[in-house]
C-alpha positions as CSV (number, residue, x, y, z in Angstrom):
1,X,-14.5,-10.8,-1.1
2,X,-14.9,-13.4,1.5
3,X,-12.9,-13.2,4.4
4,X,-12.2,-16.9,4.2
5,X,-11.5,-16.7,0.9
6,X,-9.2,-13.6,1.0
7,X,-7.0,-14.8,3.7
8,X,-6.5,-18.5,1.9
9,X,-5.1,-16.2,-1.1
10,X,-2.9,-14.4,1.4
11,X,-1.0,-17.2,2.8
12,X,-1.3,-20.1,0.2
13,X,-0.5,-17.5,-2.6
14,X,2.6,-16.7,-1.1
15,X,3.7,-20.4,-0.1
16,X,2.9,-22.0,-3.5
17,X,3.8,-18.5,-5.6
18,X,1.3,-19.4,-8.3
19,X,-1.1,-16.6,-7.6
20,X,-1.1,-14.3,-10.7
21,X,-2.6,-12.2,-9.1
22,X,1.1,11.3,8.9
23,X,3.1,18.5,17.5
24,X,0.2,18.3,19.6
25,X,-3.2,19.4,18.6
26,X,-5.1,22.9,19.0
27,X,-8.2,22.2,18.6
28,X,-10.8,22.6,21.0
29,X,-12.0,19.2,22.6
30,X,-15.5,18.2,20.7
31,X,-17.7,15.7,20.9
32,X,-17.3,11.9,20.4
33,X,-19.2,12.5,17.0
34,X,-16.7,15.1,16.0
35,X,-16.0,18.4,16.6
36,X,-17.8,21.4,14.5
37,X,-16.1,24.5,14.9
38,X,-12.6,23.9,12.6
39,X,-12.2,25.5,9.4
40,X,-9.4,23.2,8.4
41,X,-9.4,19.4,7.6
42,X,-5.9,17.9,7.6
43,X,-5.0,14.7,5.2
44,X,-1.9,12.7,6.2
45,X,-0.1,10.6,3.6
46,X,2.1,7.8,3.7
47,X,5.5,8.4,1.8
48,X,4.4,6.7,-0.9
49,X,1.7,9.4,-2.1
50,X,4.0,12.4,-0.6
51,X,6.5,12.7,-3.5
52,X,6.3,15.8,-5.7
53,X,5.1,13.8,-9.1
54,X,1.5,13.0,-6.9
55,X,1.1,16.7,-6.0
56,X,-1.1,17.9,-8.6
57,X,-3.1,14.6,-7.5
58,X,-3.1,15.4,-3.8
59,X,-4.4,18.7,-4.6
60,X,-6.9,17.6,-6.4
61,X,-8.7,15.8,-4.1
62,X,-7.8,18.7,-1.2
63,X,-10.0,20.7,-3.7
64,X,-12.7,18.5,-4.0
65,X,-13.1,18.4,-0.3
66,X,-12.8,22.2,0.2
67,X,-15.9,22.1,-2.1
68,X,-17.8,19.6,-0.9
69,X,-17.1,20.6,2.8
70,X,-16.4,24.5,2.9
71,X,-13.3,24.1,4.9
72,X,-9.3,24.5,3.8
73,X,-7.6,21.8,3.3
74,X,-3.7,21.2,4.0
75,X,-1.9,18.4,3.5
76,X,0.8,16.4,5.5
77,X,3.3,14.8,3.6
78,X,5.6,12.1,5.5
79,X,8.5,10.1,5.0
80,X,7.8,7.6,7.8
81,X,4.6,5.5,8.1
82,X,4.9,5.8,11.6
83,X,4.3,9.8,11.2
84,X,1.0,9.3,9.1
85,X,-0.1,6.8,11.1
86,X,0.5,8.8,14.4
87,X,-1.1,11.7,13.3
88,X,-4.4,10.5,12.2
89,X,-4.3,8.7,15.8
90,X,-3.4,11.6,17.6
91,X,-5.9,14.3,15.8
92,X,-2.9,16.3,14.2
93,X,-4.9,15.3,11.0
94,X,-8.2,14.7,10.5
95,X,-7.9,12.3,7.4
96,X,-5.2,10.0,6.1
97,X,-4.9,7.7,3.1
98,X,-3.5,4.4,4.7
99,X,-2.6,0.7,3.5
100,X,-5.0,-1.8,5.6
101,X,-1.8,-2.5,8.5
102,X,-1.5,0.9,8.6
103,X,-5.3,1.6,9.2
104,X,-5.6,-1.1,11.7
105,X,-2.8,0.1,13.6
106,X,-4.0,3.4,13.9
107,X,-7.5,2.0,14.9
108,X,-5.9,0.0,17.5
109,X,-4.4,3.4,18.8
110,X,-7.7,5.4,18.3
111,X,-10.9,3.2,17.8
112,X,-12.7,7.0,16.6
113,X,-10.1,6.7,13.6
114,X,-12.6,4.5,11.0
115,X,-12.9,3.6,7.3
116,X,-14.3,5.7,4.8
117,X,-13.8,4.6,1.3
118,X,-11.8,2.2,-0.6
119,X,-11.3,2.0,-4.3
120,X,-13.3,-0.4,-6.1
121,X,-11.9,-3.3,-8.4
122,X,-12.2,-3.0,-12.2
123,X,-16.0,-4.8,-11.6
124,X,-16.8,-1.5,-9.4
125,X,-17.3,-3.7,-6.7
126,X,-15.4,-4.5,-3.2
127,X,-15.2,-8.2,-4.5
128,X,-11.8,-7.7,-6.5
129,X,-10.7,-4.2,-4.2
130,X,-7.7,-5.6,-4.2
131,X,-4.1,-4.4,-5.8
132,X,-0.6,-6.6,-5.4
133,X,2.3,-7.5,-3.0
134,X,5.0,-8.4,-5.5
135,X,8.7,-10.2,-4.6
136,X,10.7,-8.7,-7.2
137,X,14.5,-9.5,-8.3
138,X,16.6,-8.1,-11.1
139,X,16.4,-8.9,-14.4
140,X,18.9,-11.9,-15.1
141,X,18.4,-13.4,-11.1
142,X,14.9,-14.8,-11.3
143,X,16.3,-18.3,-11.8
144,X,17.9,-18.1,-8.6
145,X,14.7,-18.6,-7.2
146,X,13.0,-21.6,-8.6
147,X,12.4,-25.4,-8.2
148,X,12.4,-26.7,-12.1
149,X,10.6,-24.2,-13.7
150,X,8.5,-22.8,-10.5
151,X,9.4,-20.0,-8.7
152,X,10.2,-21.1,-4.8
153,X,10.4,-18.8,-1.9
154,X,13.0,-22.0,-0.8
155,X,15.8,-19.8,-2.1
156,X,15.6,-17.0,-0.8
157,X,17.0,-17.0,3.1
158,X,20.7,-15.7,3.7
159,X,19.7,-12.7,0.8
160,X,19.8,-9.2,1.5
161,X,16.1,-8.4,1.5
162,X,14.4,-5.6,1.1
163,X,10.9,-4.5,3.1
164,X,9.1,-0.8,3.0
165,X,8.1,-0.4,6.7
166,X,6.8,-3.0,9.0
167,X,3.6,-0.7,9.2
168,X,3.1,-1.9,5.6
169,X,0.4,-4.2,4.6
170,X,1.6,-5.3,0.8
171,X,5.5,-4.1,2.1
172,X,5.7,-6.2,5.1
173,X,2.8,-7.6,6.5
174,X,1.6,-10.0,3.7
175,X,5.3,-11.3,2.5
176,X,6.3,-11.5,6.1
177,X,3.5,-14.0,7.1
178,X,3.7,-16.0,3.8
179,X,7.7,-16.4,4.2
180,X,6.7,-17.2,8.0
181,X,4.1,-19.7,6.3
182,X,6.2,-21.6,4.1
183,X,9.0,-21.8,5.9
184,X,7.2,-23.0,9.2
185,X,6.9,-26.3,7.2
186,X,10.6,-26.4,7.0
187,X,12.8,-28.5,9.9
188,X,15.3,-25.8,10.1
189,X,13.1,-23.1,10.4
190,X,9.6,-24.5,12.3
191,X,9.9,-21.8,15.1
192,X,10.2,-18.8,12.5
193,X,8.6,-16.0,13.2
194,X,7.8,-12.4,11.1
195,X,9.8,-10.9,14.0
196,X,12.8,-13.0,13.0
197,X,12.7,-11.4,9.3
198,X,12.9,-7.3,10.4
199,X,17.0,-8.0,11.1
200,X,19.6,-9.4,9.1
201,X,22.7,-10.7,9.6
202,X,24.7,-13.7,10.7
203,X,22.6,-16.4,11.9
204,X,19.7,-14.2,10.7
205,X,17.3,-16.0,8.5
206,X,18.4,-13.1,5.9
207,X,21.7,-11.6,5.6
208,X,20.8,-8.0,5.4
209,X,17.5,-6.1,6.0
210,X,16.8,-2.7,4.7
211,X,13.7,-0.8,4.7
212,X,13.0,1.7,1.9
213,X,10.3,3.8,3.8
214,X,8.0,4.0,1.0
215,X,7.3,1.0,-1.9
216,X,9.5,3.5,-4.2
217,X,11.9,3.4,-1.9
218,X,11.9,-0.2,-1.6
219,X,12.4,-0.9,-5.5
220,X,15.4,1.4,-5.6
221,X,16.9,-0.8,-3.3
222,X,16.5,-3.5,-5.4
223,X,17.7,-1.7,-8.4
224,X,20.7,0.0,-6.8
225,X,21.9,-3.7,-5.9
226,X,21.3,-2.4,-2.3
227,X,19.1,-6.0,-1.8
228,X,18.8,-9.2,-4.0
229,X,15.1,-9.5,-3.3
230,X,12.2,-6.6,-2.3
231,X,8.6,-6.2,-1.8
232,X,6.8,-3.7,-2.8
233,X,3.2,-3.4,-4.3
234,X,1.9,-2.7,-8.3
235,X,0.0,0.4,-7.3
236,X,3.0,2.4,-5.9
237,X,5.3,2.0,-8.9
238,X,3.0,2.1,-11.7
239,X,3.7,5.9,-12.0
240,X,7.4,5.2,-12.7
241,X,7.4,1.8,-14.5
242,X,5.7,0.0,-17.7
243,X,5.6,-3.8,-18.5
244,X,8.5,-5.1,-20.7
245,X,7.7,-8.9,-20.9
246,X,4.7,-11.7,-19.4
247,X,1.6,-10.4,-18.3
248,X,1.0,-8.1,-15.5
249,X,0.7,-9.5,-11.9
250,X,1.8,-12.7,-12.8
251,X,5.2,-14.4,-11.7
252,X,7.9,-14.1,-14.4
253,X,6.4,-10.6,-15.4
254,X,9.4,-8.1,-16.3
255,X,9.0,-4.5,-15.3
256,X,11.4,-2.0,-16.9
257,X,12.0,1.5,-15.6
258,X,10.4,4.4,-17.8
259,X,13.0,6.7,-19.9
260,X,10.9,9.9,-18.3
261,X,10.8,8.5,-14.6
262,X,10.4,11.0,-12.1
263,X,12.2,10.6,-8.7
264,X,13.6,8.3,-7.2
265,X,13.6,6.5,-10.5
266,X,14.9,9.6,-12.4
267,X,18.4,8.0,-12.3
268,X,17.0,4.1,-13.4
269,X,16.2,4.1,-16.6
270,X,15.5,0.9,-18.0
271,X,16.7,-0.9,-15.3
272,X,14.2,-4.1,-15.6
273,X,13.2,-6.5,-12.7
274,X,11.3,-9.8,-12.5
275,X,8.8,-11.0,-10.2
276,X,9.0,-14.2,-8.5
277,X,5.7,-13.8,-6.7
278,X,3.0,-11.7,-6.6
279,X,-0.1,-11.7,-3.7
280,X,-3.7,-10.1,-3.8
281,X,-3.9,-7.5,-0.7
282,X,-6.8,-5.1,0.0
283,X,-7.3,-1.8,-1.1
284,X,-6.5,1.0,0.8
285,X,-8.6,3.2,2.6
286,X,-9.3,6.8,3.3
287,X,-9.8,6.8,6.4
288,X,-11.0,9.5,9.2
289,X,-10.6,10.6,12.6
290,X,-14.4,11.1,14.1
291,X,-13.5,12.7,16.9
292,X,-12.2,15.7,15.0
293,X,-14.1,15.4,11.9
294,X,-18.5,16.2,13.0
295,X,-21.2,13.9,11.3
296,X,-21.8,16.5,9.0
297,X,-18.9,17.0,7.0
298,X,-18.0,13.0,7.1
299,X,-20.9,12.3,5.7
300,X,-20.6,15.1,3.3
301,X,-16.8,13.8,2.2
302,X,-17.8,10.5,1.8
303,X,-20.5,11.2,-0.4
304,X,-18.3,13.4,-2.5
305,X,-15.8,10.5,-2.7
306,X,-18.1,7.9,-3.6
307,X,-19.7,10.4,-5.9
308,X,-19.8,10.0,-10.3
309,X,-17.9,13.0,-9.6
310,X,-15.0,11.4,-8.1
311,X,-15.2,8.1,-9.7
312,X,-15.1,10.1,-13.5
313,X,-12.6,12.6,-12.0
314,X,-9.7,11.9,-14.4
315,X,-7.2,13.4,-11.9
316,X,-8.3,10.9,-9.5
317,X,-9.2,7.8,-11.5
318,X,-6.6,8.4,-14.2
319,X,-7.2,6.2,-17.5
320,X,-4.7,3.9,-18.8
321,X,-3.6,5.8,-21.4
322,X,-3.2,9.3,-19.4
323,X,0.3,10.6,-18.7
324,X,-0.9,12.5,-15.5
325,X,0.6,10.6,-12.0
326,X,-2.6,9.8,-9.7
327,X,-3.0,7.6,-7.1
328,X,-5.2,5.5,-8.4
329,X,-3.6,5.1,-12.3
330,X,-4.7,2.8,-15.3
331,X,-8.5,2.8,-14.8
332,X,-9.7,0.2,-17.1
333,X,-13.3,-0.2,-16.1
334,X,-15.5,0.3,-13.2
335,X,-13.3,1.3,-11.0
336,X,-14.9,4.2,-8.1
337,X,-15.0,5.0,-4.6
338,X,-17.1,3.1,-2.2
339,X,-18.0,2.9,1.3
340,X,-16.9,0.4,3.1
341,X,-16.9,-0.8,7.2
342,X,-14.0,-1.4,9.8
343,X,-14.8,-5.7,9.3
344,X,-13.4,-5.5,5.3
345,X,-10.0,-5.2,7.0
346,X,-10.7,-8.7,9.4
347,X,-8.4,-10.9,7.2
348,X,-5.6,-8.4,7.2
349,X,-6.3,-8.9,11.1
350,X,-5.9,-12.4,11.1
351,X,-2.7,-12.1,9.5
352,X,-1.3,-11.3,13.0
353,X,-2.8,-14.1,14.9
């Protein structure tokens, strides 16, 4: 996808809502190509793929490394992006599977921390890698937010809103800058800025702010009546919820709760929720740390990732109809692994400037 092209769908999608669319290290210091002499290759997660319904999928892959590679593979689960992020910058883990922010800040702490693979679209190409940044409400509120029969983001200052992390790309980063964008055409708020959205409170442009700490985390907010409004992304709660009405990734979609939901839904059941917008964002990458990873065994994983293998591995690229929770769920097509280089992320870049 062009970059000029993805970033226009990044902020206009979000202005006009019309889109339907992881302790210090022991290692012995290597070279800047990687160091050779570990038996171990550590993969930090963001909270969103640390829960216990994705273990059987986070194993998985551990095992297809171990194969691939010859080394053991351990996993670091987190509850705090901040964790993941930090220990794929620091080398207390050699891979991680971030969101683009999250990538780019580790990057900007570590440039040897670089890109591996990012899932395809459904064409198996990079041109639609993208999954969604949804603003969701509860069932029942959606007309809360809308001009006539268009949804408007001009409703929804002085709400309790709801982000993931502000090291989130589809959880902060992307709804921030289109709020910042739409509402920077507004008198009262021309000076706004995404800073001005991470508090709440009086004389705050919202009235409450929470963070959920993963996308899960985030939706339970919304569900709990914790916030009126939250972000979160498609990919993240596809495990736990099924469409009930519309069509998916399209404003005025209704999302119910599944009766067999495993945590932190396990307590929701068909609770439902509208969206009021939804925004393309790019995949996620694995990502690696080349300074503690050698040229031999990168190149080794990220053949094994972009591999048949992989990209037919059921447990990785789980069909639609599958009840087994993977990370990358309701493979409908082409969908695989490919390689991809440090400049795909550029227009999550420019969302900061």
């Amino acid at each position: 996808m062009k970059k000029s092209l993805l970033k226009s769908a990044l902020l206009v999608s979000m202005s006009a809502l019309t889109i339907f669319a992881a302790g210090c290290s022991s290692k012995t210091e290597g070279a800047t190509t990687g160091k050779s002499a570990d038996d171990k290759i550590t993969i930090a997660w963001l909270p969103n793929e640390s829960g216990a319904d994705l273990e059987a999928a986070r194993t998985e892959i551990g095992k297809e490394i171990e194969a691939a590679t010859g080394k053991k593979v351990e996993h670091k689960t987190t509850t705090d992006y901040i964790v993941a992020i930090e220990a794929i910058a620091n080398g207390n883990a050699d891979m991680a599977f971030l969101g683009a922010q999250g990538y780019i800040e580790a990057h900007n702490k570590n440039e040897k921390v670089l890109p591996l693979a990012v899932p395809s679209g459904e064409s198996g190409t990079l041109d639609d890698a993208v999954y969604y940044s949804w603003l969701a409400v509860n069932k029942g509120d959606a007309s809360k937010y809308k001009d006539g029969n268009k949804f408007s983001l001009g409703h929804i200052s002085g709400k309790k809103f709801s982000f993931v992390s502000n090291s989130s790309t589809s959880g902060f980063k992307v709804p921030s800058t289109g709020i910042v964008d739409y509402f920077s055409k507004k008198g009262d708020y021309k000076d706004l800025k995404a800073e001005d959205l991470q508090e709440g409170g009086k004389d705050k442009f919202f009235s409450e702010v929470l963070y959920g700490g993963s996308h899960q985390g985030s939706a339970v907010n919304l569900l709990t009546g914790k916030a009126d409004i939250a972000a979160f992304c498609d990919t993240c709660v596809n495990n736990y919820v099924e469409l009930a009405n519309g069509d998916e990734n399209r404003p005025g979609a209704v999302y119910k709760v599944k009766k067999d939901a495993a945590e932190p839904f396990n307590t929701l059941p068909g609770k439902e929720f509208e969206l009021i917008s939804v925004t393309p964002v790019l995949n996620a990458p694995f990502v690696v740390n080349t300074k503690e990873i050698n040229e031999e065994d990168q190149k080794k994983i990220l053949e094994l990732l972009t591999s048949d293998k992989i990209a037919g591995n059921e447990k990785v690229f789980v069909p639609a109809d599958s009840k087994f929770s993977g990370l990358f769920s309701k493979k409908s097509g082409k969908e695989s692994l490919l390689k991809v280089e440090d400049k795909f992320f550029d227009p999550i870049r420019e969302l900061s400037k």
